[in-house]
C-alpha positions as CSV (number, residue, x, y, z in Angstrom):
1,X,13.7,6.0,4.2
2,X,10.8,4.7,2.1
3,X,11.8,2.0,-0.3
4,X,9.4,3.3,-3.0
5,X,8.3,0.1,-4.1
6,X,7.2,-0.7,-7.7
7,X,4.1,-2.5,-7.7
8,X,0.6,-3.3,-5.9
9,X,1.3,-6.1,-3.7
10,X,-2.2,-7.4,-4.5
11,X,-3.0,-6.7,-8.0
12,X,0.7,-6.2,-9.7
13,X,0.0,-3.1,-10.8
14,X,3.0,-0.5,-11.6
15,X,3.2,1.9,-9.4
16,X,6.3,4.0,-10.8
17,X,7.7,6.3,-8.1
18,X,5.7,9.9,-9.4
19,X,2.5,7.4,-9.2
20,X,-0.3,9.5,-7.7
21,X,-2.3,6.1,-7.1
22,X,0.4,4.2,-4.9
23,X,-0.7,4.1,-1.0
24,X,1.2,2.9,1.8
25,X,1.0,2.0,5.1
26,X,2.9,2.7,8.1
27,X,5.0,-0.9,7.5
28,X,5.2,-0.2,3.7
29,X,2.9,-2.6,2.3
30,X,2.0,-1.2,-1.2
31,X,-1.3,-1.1,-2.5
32,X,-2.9,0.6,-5.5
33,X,-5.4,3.0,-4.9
34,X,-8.1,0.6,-6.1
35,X,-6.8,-2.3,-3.9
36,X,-6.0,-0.1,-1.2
37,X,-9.8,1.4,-0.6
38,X,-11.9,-0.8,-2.3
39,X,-11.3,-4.3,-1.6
40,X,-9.1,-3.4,1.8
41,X,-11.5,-0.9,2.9
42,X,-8.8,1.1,4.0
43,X,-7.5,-1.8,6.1
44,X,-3.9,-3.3,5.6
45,X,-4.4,-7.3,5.6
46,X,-1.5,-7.4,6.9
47,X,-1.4,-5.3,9.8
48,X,-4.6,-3.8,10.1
49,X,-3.5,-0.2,10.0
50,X,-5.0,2.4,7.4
51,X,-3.7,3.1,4.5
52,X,-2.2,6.9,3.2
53,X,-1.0,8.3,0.1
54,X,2.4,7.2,-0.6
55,X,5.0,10.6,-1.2
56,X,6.7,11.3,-4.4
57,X,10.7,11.2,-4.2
58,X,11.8,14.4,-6.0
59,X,13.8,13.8,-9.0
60,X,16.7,15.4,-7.5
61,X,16.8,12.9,-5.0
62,X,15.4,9.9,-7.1
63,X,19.1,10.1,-8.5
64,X,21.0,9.7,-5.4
65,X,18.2,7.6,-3.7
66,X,16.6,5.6,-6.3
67,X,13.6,3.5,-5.7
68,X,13.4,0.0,-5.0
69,X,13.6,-2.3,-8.0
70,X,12.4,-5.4,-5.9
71,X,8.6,-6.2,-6.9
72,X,6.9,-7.7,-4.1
73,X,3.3,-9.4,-5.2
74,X,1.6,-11.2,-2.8
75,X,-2.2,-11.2,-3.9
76,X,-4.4,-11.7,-0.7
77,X,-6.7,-14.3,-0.8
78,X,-10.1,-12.3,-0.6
79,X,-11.9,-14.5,1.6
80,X,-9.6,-15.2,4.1
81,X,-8.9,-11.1,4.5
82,X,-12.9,-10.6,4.8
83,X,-12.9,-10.9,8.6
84,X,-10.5,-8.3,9.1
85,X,-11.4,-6.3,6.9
86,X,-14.7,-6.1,8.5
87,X,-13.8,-6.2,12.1
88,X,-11.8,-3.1,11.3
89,X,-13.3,-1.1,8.7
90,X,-15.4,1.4,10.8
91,X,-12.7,1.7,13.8
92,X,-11.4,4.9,13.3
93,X,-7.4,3.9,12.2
94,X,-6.1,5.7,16.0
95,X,-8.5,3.5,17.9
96,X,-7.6,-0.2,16.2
């Protein structure tokens, strides 16, 4: 089950469960939109997968399974992500 984390990992910025701007990938890291496609390029720096739109919990189930509380914020160093980012970028996410 998806933790529903908080915040963007790089930026800090909320990213409240019904966010339509939170995106995941398939290990959970949590990116904002922004983060996510413009300075990733689409490309986790941590695991180099792609990134997709993370789902929103239904209320109904927000009460019984509640999101996480735990804010993760690890801000990437930009340079040192640069090389993956491009190595990566225009590799089609099934083919990395």
């Amino acid at each position: 089950m998806l933790e529903i984390r908080p915040n963007c990992e790089h930026c800090g910025k909320e990213l409240p469960n019904e966010s339509t701007e939170a995106m995941i990938c398939s290990f959970e890291c949590t990116y904002c939109e922004y983060c996510a496609l413009n300075l990733f390029k689409n490309v986790c720096p941590s695991c180099h997968g792609n990134f997709t739109k993370r789902p929103i919990r239904p209320k109904d189930e927000v009460k019984k399974y509640p999101p996480s509380t735990a804010r993760v914020f690890k801000p990437k160093d930009l340079e040192n992500v640069k090389q993956i980012i491009e190595k990566y970028k225009n590799i089609d996410p099934a083919n990395r």
